[in-house]
NUGU-985914 format. One line per 3 residues: number of its first residue (from 1); their letters; for each residue x, y, z of C-alpha. Coordinates in steps of 0.001 Angstrom, whole numbers, plus 500000, padded with zeros to 6 digits. Layout:
N
NUM) a) X,Y,Z; ...
This chain:
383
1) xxx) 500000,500000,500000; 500859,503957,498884; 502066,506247,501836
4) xxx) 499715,508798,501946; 500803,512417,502251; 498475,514912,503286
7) xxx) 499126,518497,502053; 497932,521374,504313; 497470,524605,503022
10) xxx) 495077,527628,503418; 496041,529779,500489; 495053,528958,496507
13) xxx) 498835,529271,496018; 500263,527592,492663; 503232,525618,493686
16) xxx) 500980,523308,496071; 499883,522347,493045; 503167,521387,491562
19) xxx) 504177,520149,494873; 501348,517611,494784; 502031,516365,490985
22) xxx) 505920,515632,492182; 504729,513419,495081; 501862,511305,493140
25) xxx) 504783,511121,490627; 507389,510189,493230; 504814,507268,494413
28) xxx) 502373,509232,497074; 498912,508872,497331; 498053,512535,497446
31) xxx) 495481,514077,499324; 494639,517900,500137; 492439,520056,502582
34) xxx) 492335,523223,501002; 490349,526401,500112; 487680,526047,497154
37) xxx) 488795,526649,494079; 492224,525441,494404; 494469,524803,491511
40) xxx) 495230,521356,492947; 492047,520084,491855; 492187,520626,488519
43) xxx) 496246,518502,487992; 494304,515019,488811; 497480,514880,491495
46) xxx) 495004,514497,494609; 493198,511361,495162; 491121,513471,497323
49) xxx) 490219,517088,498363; 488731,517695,501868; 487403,521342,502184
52) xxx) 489650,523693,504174; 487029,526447,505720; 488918,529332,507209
55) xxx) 486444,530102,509934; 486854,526500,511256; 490304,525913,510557
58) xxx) 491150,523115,513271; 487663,521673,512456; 488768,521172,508978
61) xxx) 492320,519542,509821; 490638,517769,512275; 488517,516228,509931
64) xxx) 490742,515716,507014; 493002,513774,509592; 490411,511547,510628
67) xxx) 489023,510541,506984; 492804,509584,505283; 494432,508640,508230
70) xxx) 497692,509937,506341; 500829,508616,506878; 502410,512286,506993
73) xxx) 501354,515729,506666; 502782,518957,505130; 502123,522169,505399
76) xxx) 502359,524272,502250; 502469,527875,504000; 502972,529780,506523
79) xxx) 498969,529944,507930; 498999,526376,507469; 501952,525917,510118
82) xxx) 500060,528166,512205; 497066,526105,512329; 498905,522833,512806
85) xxx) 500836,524043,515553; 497708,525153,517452; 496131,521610,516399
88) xxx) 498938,520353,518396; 498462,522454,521188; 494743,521981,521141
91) xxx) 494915,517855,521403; 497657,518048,524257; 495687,520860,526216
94) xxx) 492863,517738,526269; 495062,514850,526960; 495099,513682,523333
97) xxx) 498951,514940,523693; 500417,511026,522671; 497121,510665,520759
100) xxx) 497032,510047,517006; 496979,513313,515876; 499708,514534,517993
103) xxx) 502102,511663,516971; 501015,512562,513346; 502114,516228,513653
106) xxx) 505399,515038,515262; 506266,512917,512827; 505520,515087,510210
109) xxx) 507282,518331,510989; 509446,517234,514623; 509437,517756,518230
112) xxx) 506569,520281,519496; 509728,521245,521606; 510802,523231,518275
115) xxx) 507549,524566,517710; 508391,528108,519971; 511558,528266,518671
118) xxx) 509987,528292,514701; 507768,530468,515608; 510030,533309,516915
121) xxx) 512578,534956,514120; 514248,536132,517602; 514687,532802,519344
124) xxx) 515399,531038,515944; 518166,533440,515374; 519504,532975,518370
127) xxx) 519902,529211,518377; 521559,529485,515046; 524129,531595,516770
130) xxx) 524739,529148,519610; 525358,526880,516901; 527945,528617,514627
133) xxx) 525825,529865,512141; 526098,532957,510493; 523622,535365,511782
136) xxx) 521627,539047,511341; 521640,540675,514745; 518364,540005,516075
139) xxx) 516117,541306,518563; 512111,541422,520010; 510873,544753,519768
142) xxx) 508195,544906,522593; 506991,548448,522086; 508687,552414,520214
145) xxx) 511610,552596,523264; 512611,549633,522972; 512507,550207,519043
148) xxx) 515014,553286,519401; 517514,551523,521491; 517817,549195,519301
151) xxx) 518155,551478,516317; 520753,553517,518099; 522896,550584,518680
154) xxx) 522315,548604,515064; 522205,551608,512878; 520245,552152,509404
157) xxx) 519262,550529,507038; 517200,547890,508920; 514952,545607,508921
160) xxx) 511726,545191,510831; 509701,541782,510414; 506180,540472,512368
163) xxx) 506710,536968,512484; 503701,534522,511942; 503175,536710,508146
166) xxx) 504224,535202,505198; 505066,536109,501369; 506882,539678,502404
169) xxx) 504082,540825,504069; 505364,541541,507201; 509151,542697,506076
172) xxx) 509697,546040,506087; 513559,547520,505150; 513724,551132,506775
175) xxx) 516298,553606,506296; 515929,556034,509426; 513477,556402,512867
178) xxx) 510683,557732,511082; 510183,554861,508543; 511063,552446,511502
181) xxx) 508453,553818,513481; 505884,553561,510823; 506500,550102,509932
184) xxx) 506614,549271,513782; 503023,550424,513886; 502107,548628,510786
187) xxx) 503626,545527,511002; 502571,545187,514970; 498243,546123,514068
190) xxx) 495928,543645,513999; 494712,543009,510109; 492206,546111,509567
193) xxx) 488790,544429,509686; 487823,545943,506218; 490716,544379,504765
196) xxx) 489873,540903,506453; 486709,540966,504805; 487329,542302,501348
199) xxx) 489703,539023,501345; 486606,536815,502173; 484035,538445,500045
202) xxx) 486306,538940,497209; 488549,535968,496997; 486924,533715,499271
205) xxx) 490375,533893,501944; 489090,534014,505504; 492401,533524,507270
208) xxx) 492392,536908,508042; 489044,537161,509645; 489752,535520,512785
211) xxx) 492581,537520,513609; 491075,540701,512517; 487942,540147,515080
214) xxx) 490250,539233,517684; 492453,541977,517539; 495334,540211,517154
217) xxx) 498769,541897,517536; 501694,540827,515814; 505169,540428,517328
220) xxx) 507887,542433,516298; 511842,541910,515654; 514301,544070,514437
223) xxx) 517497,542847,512242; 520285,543917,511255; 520794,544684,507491
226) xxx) 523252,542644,505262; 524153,543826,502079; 524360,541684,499871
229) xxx) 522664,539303,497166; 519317,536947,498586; 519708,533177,498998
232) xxx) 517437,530156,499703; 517826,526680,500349; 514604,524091,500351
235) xxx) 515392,521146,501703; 513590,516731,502723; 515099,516106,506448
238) xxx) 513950,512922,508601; 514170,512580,511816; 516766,515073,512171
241) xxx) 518704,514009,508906; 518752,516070,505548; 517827,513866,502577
244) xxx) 518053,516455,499892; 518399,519353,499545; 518313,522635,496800
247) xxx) 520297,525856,496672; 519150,528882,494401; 520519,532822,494733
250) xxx) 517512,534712,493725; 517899,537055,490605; 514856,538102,490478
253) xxx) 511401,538661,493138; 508258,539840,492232; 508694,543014,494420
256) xxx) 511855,543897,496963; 509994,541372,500068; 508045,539070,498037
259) xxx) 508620,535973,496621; 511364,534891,493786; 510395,534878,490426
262) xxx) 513501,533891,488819; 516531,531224,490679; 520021,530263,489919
265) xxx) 521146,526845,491068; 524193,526861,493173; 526675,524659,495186
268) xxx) 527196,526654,498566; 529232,524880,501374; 527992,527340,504347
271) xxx) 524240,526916,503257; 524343,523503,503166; 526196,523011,506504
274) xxx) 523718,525402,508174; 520433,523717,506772; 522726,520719,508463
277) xxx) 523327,521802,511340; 519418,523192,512030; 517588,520027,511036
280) xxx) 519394,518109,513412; 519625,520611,516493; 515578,520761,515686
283) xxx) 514627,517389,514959; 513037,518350,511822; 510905,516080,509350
286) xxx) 509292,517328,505876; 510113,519321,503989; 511662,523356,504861
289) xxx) 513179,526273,503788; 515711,528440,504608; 516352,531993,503700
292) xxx) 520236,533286,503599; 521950,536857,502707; 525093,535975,500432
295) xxx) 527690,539201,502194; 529044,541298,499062; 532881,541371,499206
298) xxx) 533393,538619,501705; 530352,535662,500279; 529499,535073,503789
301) xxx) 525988,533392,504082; 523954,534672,506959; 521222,532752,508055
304) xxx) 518248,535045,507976; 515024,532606,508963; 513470,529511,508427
307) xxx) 510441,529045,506949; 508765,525555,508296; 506865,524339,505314
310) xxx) 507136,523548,501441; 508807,526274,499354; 507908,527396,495951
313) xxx) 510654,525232,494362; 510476,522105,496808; 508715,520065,493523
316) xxx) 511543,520649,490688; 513420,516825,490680; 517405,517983,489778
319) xxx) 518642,514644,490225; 519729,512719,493179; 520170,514561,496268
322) xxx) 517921,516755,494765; 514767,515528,494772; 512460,516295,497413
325) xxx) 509092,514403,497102; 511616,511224,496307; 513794,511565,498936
328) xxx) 511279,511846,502167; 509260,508264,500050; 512539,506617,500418
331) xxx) 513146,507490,504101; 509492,506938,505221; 508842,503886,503085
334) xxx) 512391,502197,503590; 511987,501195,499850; 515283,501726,497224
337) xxx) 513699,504106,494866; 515918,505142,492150; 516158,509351,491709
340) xxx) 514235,510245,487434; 516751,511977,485796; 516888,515686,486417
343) xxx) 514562,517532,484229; 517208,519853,483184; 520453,520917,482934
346) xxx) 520168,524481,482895; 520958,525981,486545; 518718,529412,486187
349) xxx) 515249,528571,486346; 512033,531102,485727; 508979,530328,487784
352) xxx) 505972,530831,485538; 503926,532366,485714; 505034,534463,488424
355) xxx) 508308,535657,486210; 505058,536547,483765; 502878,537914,486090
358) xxx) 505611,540255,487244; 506605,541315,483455; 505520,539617,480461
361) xxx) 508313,540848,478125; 510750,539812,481171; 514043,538635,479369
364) xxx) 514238,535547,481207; 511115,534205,479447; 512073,535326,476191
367) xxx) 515623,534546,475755; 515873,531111,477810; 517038,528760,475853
370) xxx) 519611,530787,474382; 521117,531733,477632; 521063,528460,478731
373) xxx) 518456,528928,480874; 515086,526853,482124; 511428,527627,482677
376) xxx) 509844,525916,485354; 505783,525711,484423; 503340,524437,485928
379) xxx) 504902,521118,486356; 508377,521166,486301; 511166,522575,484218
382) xx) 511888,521879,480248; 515242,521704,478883
């Protein structure tokens, strides 16, 4: 019998999609709680699609647990992570804490003694330190003194982040007190409740409706800016153990804090060591990413946060060692599956459509194959 994998994700986002067509193809029997309408159901990758309500959130995971009985899950953003976290935290606050559902999670992600430290860019930061890694100053802003101190002693430009946000929505870069002050403010508010509910009316998102009604304020950190060129690694770990693993410098993002549109495939010694050295001081299972700052002048990688669930580019298969969705079958099934070829040679990949989306007459889209270049649809990259 199939493994069954159970993908977790509260946004219509495209690569979930992808994601989910690499795992049936990597031998998972793919199934999905998500938000109607999701691209998902339309690849033929999911066996089955349990409804993802935003209002009920835990109701739905619950749910969805209980009908597939999956052998792991995975979350596929940041609001997913959120809401199997508190899952977690639910089932142990009734006893249920060595229940199914709990071991599930565990297994899944890791120890629910990482959980806090995920969760805070802060604490995360500093446990990278502790361990060697190469890291952004970083620091909880509680309230506007605290705020100046720590821009009198880190200096401008800076960078303020809200953690439990996603996509660049809370990352702000600020270049003196007053900008620093407004992005505090910002990034710190509860979601504005006519915002909250344009999202649900309009395009049927309700994840910010709960927070919005409850007034929900964000926590704040402050880091340190590194010039330099942006870096991300997405990465299969078990049990503590990376399987495989991916390294791109991004050369091109939809805006300055949002996503990468356009990746080139490296070989980076520090990155690699870090995601390392992090997956085993967590525990971690599934499938991660982490986000780097490549130094200019001296190529130093500085760790700059993790991001606990699939990535974007977690479904391209680049050959052994670099295969994600093949990789985490082979350690959970114990069965010798051979890496597919890589889909393409070419180490700078465009993400379409998002490359698109961002400018159609982009010259990564146009001039591809005569670079030497790939484009990553949406399935996976042609050569």
């Amino acid at each position: 019998m199939k493994p069954v994998v159970l993908l977790v994700t509260a946004s219509r986002w495209f690569p979930t999609a992808r994601l989910g067509m690499a795992l049936a193809n990597a031998g998972w029997t793919v199934q999905v709680v998500c938000p109607s309408r999701h691209p998902i159901t339309v690849t033929g990758a999911a066996e089955r699609v349990h409804r993802f309500r935003g209002l009920a959130p835990l109701t739905s995971l619950r749910a969805a647990i209980h009908d597939c009985q999956p052998t792991i899950l995975i979350p596929c953003d940041d609001t997913a992570v959120q809401y199997v976290y508190r899952l977690y935290r639910e089932e142990a606050c009734r006893g249920a804490g060595e229940g199914a559902i709990c071991s599930l999670i565990e297994r899944s992600v890791g120890p629910s003694e990482s959980f806090p430290v995920i969760e805070s860019r802060t604490t995360f930061a500093n446990l990278a330190r502790e361990q060697g890694i190469r890291t952004p100053e970083t620091e909880t802003l509680s309230d506007l003194d605290q705020l100046k101190k720590w821009a009198d002693r880190v200096g401008f430009p800076a960078v303020i982040k809200a953690d439990g946000t996603s996509g660049g929505d809370g990352v702000r870069v600020v270049r003196n007190m007053d900008e620093a002050e407004r992005a505090f403010r910002k990034l710190q508010a509860p979601p504005l409740m006519a915002r909250a509910f344009k999202r649900a009316a309009v395009d049927r998102d309700t994840t910010l409706v709960w927070p919005s009604l409850l007034r929900k304020r964000f926590n704040v950190s402050g880091q340190s800016f590194v010039k330099g060129r942006e870096a991300t690694t997405t990465l299969a770990c078990w049990r503590g153990s990376v399987l495989a693993s991916l390294h791109f410098e991004v050369v091109s993002k939809s805006n300055a804090t949002g996503p990468s549109t356009v990746l080139r495939l490296v070989d980076n010694a520090e990155m690699s060591a870090a995601a390392e050295t992090i997956v085993r001081r967590l525990g971690l299972s599934g499938l991660i990413g982490l986000d780097f700052m490549i130094e200019d002048g001296t190529g130093d990688a500085y760790l700059i946060e993790i991001n606990p669930r699939s990535t974007q580019v977690g479904h391209l298969p680049l050959g052994p060692r670099r295969n994600l969705p093949v990789a985490l079958f082979r350690a959970v099934t114990g069965l010798a599956v051979q890496d597919p070829p890589a889909a393409t040679n070419k180490d700078t990949i465009a993400l379409f459509p998002f490359e698109w989306l961002k400018n159609p007459k982009s010259p990564f889209l146009f001039s591809l194959r005569k670079r030497g270049h790939a484009l990553a649809p949406a399935g996976v990259p042609q050569q």
